[in-house]
Structures are given as C-alpha cells and as structure tokens.
C-alpha positions in Angstrom: 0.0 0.0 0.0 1.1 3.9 -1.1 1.9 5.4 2.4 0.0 8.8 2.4 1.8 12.0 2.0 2.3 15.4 3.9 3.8 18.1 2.0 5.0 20.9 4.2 4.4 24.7 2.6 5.3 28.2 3.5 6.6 31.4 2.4 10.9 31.0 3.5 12.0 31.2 7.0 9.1 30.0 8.9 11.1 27.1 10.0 9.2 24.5 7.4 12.6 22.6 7.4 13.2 22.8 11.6 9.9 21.2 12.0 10.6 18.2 9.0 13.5 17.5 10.8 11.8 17.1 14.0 9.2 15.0 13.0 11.6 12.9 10.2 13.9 12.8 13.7 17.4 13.3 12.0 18.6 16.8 10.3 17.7 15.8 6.7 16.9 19.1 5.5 19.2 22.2 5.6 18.4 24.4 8.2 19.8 27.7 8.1 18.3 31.4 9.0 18.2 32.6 5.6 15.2 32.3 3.4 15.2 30.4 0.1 17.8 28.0 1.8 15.7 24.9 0.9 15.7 24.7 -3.0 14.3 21.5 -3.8 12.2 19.1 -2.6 13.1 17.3 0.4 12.4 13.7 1.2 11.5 11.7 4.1 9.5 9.3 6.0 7.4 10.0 9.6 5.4 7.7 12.0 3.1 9.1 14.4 0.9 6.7 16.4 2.0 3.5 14.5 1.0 6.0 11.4 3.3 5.6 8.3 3.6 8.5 5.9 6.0 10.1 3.6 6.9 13.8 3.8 7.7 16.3 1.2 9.5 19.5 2.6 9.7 22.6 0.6 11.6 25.8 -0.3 9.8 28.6 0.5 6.6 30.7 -2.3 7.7 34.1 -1.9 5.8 36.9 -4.8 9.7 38.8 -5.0 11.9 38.0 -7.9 14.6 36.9 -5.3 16.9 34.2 -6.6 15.6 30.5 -7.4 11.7 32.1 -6.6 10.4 30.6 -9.8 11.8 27.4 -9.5 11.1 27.1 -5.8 7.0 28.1 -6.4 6.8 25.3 -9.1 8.4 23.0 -7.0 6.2 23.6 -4.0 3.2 23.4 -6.6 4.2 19.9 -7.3 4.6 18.9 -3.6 1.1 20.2 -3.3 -0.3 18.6 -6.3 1.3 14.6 -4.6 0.2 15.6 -1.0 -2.3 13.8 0.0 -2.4 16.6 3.4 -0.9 19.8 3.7 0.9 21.0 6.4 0.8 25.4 6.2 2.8 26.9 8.3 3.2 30.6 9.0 5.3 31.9 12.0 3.4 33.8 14.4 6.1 36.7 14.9 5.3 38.5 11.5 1.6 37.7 11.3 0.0 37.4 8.3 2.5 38.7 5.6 1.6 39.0 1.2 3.5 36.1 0.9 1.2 34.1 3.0 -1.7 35.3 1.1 0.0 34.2 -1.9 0.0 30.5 -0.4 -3.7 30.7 0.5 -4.7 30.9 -3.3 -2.4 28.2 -4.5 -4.0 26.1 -1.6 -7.5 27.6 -2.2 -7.0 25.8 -6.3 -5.5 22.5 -5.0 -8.5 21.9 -3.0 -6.4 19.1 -0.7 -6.8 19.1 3.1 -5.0 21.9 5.0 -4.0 22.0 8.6 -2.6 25.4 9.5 0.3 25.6 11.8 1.7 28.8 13.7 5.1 28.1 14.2 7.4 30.4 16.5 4.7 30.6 19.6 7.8 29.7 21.9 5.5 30.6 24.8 2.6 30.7 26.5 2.6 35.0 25.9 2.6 34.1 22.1 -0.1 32.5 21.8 -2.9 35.5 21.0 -0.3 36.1 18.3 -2.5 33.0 16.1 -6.3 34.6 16.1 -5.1 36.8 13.1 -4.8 34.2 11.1 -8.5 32.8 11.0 -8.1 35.1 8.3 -6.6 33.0 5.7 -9.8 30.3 5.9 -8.2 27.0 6.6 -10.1 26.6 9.8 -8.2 26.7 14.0 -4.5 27.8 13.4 -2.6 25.4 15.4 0.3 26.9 17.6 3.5 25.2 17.3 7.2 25.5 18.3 9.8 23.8 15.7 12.7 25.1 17.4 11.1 23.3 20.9 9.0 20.8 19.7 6.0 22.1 21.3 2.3 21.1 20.1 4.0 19.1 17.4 2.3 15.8 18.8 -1.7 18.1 18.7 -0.7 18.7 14.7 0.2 15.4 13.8 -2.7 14.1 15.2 -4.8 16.5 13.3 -2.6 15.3 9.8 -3.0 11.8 10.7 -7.1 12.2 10.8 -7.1 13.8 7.3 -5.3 11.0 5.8 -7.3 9.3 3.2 -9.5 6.3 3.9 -7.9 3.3 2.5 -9.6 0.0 1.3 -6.9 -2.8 2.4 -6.3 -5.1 -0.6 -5.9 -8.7 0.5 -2.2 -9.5 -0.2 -1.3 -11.8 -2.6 2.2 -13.5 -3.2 3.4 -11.7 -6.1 6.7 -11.1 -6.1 6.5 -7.0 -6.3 9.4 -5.1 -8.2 9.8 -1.7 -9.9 11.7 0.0 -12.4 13.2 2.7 -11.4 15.6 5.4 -12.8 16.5 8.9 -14.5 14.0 9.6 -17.9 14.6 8.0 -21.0 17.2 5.2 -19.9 15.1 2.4 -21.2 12.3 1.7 -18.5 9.0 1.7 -21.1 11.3 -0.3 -23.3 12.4 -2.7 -20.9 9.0 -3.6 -19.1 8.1 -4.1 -22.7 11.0 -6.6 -23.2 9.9 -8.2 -20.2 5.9 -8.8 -21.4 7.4 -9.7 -25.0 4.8 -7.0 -25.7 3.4 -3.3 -26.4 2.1 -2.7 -22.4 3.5 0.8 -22.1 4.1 3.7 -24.6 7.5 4.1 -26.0 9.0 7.1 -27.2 12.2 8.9 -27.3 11.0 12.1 -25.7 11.9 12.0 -22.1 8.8 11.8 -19.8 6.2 9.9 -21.8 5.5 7.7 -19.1 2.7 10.0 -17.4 1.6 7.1 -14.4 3.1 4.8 -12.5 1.4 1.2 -14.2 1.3 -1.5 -12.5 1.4 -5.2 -14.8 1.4 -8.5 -13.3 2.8 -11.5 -15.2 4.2 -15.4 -14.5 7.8 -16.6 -15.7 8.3 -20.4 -15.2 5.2 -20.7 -12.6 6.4 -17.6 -10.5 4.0 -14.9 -10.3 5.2 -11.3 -10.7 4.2 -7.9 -10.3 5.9 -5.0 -12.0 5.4 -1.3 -12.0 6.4 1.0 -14.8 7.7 4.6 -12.8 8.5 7.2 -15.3 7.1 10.0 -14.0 6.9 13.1 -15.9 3.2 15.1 -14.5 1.9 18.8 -16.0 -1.2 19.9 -14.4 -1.8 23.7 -15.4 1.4 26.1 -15.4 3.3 23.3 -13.0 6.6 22.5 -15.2 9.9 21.0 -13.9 13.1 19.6 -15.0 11.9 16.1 -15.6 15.0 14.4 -13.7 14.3 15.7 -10.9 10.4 15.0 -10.9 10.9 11.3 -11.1 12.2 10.9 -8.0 9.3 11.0 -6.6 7.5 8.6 -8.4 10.6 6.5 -8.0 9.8 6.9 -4.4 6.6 6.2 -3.7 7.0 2.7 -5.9 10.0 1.9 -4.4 8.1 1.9 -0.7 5.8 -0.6 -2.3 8.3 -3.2 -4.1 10.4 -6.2 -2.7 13.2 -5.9 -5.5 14.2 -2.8 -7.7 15.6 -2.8 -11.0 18.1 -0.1 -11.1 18.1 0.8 -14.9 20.9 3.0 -16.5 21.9 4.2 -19.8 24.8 2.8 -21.2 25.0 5.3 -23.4 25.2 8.3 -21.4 26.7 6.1 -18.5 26.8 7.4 -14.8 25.0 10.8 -13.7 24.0 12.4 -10.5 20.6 11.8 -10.4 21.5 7.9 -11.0 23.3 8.3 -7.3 20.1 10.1 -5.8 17.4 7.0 -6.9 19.5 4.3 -6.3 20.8 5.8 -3.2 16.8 6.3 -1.9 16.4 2.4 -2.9 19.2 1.1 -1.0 18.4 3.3 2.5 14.8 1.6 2.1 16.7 -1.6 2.6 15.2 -2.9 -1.0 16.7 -5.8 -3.0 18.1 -4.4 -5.9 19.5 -5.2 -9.3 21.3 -3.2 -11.6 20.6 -2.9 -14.7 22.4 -1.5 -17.7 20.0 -0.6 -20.7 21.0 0.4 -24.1 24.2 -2.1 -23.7 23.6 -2.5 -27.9 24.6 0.7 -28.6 28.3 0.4 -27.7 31.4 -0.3 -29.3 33.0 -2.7 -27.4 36.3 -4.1 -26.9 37.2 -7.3 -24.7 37.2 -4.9 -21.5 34.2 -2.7 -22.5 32.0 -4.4 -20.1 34.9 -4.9 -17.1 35.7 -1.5 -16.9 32.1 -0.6 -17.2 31.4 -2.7 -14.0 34.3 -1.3 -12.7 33.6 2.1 -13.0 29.6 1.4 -11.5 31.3 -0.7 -8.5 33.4 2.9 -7.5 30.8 5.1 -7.6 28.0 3.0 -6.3 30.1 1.2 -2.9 27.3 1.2 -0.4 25.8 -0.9 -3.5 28.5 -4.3 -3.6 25.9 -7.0 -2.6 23.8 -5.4 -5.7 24.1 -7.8 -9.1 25.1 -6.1 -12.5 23.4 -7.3 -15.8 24.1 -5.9 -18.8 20.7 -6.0 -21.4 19.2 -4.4 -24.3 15.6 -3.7 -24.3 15.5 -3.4 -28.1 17.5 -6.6 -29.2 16.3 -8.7 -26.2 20.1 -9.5 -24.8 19.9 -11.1 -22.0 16.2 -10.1 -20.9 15.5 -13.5 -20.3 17.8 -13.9 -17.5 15.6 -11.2 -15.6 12.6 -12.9 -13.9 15.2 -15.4 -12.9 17.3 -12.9 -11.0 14.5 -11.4 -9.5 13.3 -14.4 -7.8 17.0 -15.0 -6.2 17.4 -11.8 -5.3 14.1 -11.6 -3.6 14.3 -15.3 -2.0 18.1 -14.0 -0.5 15.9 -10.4 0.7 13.9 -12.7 2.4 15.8 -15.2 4.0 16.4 -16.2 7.4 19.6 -17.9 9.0 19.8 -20.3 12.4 20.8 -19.0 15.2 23.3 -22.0 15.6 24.7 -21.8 12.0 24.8 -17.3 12.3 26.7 -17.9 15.2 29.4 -20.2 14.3 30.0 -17.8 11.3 30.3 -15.3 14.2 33.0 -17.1 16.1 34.6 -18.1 13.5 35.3 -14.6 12.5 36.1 -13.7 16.0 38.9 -16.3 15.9 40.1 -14.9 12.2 40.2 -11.2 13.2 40.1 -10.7 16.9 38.3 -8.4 18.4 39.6 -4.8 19.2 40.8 -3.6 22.4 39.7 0.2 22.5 41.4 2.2 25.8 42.1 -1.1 27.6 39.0 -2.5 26.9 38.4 -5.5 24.4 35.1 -6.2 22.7 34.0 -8.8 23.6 31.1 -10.9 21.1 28.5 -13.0 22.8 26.4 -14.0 20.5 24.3 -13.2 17.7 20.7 -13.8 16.2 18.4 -12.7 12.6 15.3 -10.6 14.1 13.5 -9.6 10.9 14.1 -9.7 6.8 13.3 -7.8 4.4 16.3 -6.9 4.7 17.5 -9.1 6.6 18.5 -7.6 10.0 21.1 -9.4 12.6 21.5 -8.5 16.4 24.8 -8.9 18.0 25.1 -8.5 21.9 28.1 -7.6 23.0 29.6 -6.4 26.6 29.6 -2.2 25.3 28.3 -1.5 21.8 30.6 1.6 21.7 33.7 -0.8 21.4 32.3 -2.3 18.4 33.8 0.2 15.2 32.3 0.4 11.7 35.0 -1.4 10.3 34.6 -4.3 12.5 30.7 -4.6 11.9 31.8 -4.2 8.1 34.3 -7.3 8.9 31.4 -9.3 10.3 29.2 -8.1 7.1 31.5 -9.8 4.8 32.0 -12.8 6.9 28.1 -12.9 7.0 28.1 -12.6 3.2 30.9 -15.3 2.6 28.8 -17.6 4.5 25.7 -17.0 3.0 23.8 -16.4 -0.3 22.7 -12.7 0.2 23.2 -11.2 -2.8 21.3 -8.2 -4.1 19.7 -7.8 -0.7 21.4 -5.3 1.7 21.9 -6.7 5.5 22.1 -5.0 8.9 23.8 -5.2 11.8 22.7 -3.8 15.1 25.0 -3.9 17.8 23.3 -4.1 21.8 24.6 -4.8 25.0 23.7 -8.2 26.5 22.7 -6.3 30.0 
C-alpha cells in the first residue's frame, strides 16, 4: 500500500525545514536562517501513532523576484499537487504577511486538506499572536514551536485524521518489483521486453510515461508484479526539470516493491541523479538489481564491459551485494535472465539464517580477526541472532556497543556474506549490549 503524503508549505523562514526535521527525527533538511535555503524538494518518512507516511518538505513561495523564486514556487506546486495533506505553516512573529496570502490561493486551487500551523509561539505569551490568522480560511490555526517541539504531537494528530480512507487489498504472493531510474534510460522499453509485448508507450521524448502502471505476469510458474515509474506530470502552469520530478514517483514505488531494477543508460553512463534513486532504494533496505539498458549501442572491446562494472562498483560502494546485468531492451540481450534474477534476489531479501549456524560464522570470524581492544578495553562478542528480513537484520550482543567500530561490523558483514547467499539484498547489523 502507497503510504500517504504530507507536504510541508510556506513562504521561506518560517522554520518549514526545523519542523521536518523534527518529525523525520534526524537533520535531513538544511536548516539555516536565511530564506530560500531549501531549493528543492526534500524527502523523508514519519510515523506518528503507529502511522506511516511520507513527507515532502519545501523551499519557500515568496511573490519577490529573489533568486531560485520561480523554481522554488513550481516545485512547491508539485509537492502540493502529490500531497495527500498539507501542512501550512506561518510563523506567528510576523503575522500574516503577502506572501502568505499568496500561499492561501495556491491552496484555495489544489482543493487538498490543510492544517494550518503557527510556528514560532515559543511561549505561552505568544499564543494570542494566532487569532489573526482565522483570516486565511483554513479553519483553528494550530500553535507550534519547531525550534522546541512544542504542540508538534496536537498537529500530527490533526494530519493523521485527514489521511485518506484506505480499502486494504488482500495481499497476494506476487513477487513486487519496480523499475526505477533517470527519464529516457530504457524503463517503457524494458517492461516491454519483459511482457514480450506493447504494455506501455515508448517514445524517445523524455517523460512519456505520465503514471506509475502496474502489470502483473508469471515466468516459469512464479508470479510477478511490476510497476512501470517514469514520472513526468503537467497539471496547469506546474513545469519541472523532468529528472528531478521522477524521484518522486521512483519513491513512492519503491516503498511498495520487494526488488528494484536499477536501470541505466549505457550510453550516457553514470549521472547524479542515477546516485540520488539508487541511493533512496538502498536506504529503504530494497533488494536491488542493476541494470544497464541500451548495452547494444556500444562499441566494445574485450574490456568494455569490465571496466564498465568497474567504473559502476566505485561510484555505487554502499551498493556491492547489488548484481550487475548488462541488457538491451531493443534486441532482447539477455532479458531473459531477468525474472530469474528477480526471484534470487528476492528469496536472499527474504531469507532467514539459524541462530546456531549465524553464530558459528560469528565465532569463527572472531577467531580470524580478533576483536579490538579500545582504551584497555576489548570487545567482547557473545552472540548473535536474525530478528527480521526484508532486509534481513542481525542483532549482535556484546559487553559495550561503543567498542564495536564500523570497520569491525563491516568485517562481520562480509564474513556474513561469505557464508551465505545474500546477494542483491542489503543486511544489517545492530550492535546491543547483553545487560
């Protein structure tokens, strides 16, 4: 199921980003007292009361002809046009400014549900500052403190009742993956390829795809669902750089898939955005395959596709466990070989290890590479257990989790790995003390 999704507007400096950060509980977005800081579209996920949703946080509509104004305005307009809620804030120490009446039209013409939040009532004195603001229409004006976290827990619980009424969808055992990369690498083409039919438009103009499409099909018995996510949208005067619109749809499919098919253009080879998706994919703990489209195209020598692989495993590290195919939508190389890969990568996303057989990898690693002795005191490893998958996550209790560096967990990764078949599924490791 789609999680729903809060978009948080504003004219700039009302604190929009100190109150994502609060609720995403990390500092995602860049905070910093100077308006228009935020350019783009920021990205996270929030829980409140067991309550799943994404977040979209914003740069600031402002009327002036300031710097990045234009693009900043569209890009809030397309936050508002996926949001399923709207979080308006407005900071109670200027009161109701032109700016802010500039936000209440383009929230008047999205006609999505709007809590209005007052941010900047840091006390109790402040709180009279709110009753102007019955003015703008969107009903009580909620007081809130980003900076202290104070009546955060009163709006949520206001966001979480305007959340869309959802029919659950009994689940069936499809194995669920998505296609995911920058415009016009090959995704239409591929899910195509994949069919061995015309499903989904193709074209060469970047953007075509307009919705996310989901297809399901069956390869050798094992049933499959796939969604198409090119993602180019224009509603009315709302425009953007296409590359940068996908990753949205990108990242509300990926949040509903078990594998992801990475797709790049072997053409054009590695760009930014290509770091951003697959980077999104791989912090959702998703099983993922990459794949590199367009692979016809190229002149090749005997080391064409080793250095190509080379050059993908440098820039994409944090991605090792993730498998490399090299296809062509248009001939059908190697296409076949997909479904197949899928399925293993999925199964391995999935999979769950013994206690007894974990933890004899465990020692045995201990005995390879001793443990570190950090100011006198040595780590010490007692044992070590799987608690979930999906990815699959491992527990190790030790005497002081603080002794236990990166590299070493890194060191037990690989051991992990060397042990068992977990390839195209990123792992875990949480260290805990046995008290």
């Amino acid at each position: 199921m789609a999680l729903p999704t809060v978009a948080f507007i504003g004219r700039p400096n009302v604190g929009k980003s100190t109150i994502f950060n609060r609720i995403a509980g990390d500092r995602i977005s860049i905070v910093e007292d100077t308006p228009g800081v935020t350019r783009d579209r920021i990205y996270s996920h929030g829980e409140w009361l067991s309550t799943k949703f994404a977040m979209i946080d914003t740069g600031g509509i402002q009327i002036s002809d300031a710097p990045f104004s234009t693009q900043i305005k569209n890009q809030a307009e397309i936050a508002i046009d996926e949001a399923d809620v709207i979080v308006f804030i407005v900071s109670g120490k200027e009161g109701v400014t032109d700016d802010d009446e500039q936000v209440t039209k383009i929230l008047y013409r999205s006609d999505k549900p709007v809590v209005l939040a007052v941010n900047k009532v840091d006390n109790p004195e402040s709180r009279e500052d709110i009753y102007d603001f019955y003015s703008l229409g969107f009903g009580d004006p909620m007081p809130i403190s980003g900076v202290h976290g104070l009546g955060l827990g009163d709006l949520l619980d206001k966001v979480v009742e305007k959340f869309p009424k959802t029919d659950e969808k009994a689940p069936n055992d499809d194995i669920r993956f998505s296609i995911i990369g920058r415009p016009n690498v090959g995704k239409s083409s591929l899910v195509n390829a994949i069919l061995g039919e015309d499903r989904v438009i193709v074209s060469d103009i970047a953007g075509t795809t307009r919705d996310a499409i989901d297809t399901r099909f069956e390869s050798d018995g094992i049933k499959f669902t796939m969604v198409d996510t090119a993602g180019i949208r224009k509603r009315g005067k709302v425009y953007e750089n296409t590359e940068r619109y996908s990753v949205m749809r990108a990242m509300k499919a990926i949040d509903q898939s078990d594998v992801i098919l990475f797709v790049m253009n072997a053409e054009e080879g590695i760009r930014e955005q290509d770091k951003k998706v697959a980077g999104y994919a791989h912090e959702a703990g998703k099983a993922i395959i990459t794949v590199v489209n367009k692979w016809d195209t190229l002149k090749k020598t005997n080391h064409t596709q080793q250095d190509f692989e080379t050059l993908i495993r440098n820039e994409f590290q944090y991605m090792a466990y993730s498998p490399i195919i090299f296809v062509s939508a248009v001939t059908k190389q190697r296409i076949e070989k997909l479904p197949e890969l899928i399925k293993r990568v999925y199964d391995n996303h999935e999979k769950r290890v013994q206690s007894s057989a974990l933890n004899d990898v465990i020692m045995d690693a201990v005995a390879i590479h001793p443990t570190p002795t950090v100011n006198g005191k040595r780590l010490r490893i007692y044992y070590a257990t799987q608690v979930v998958s999906g990815p699959p996550t491992f527990v190790v209790f030790v005497n002081n989790p603080d002794l236990m560096h990166f590299s070493y967990v890194r060191f037990l990764e690989n051991q992990i790995r060397d042990n068992f078949d977990f390839m195209g599924t990123p792992i875990r490791i949480i260290k805990r003390s046995r008290k």
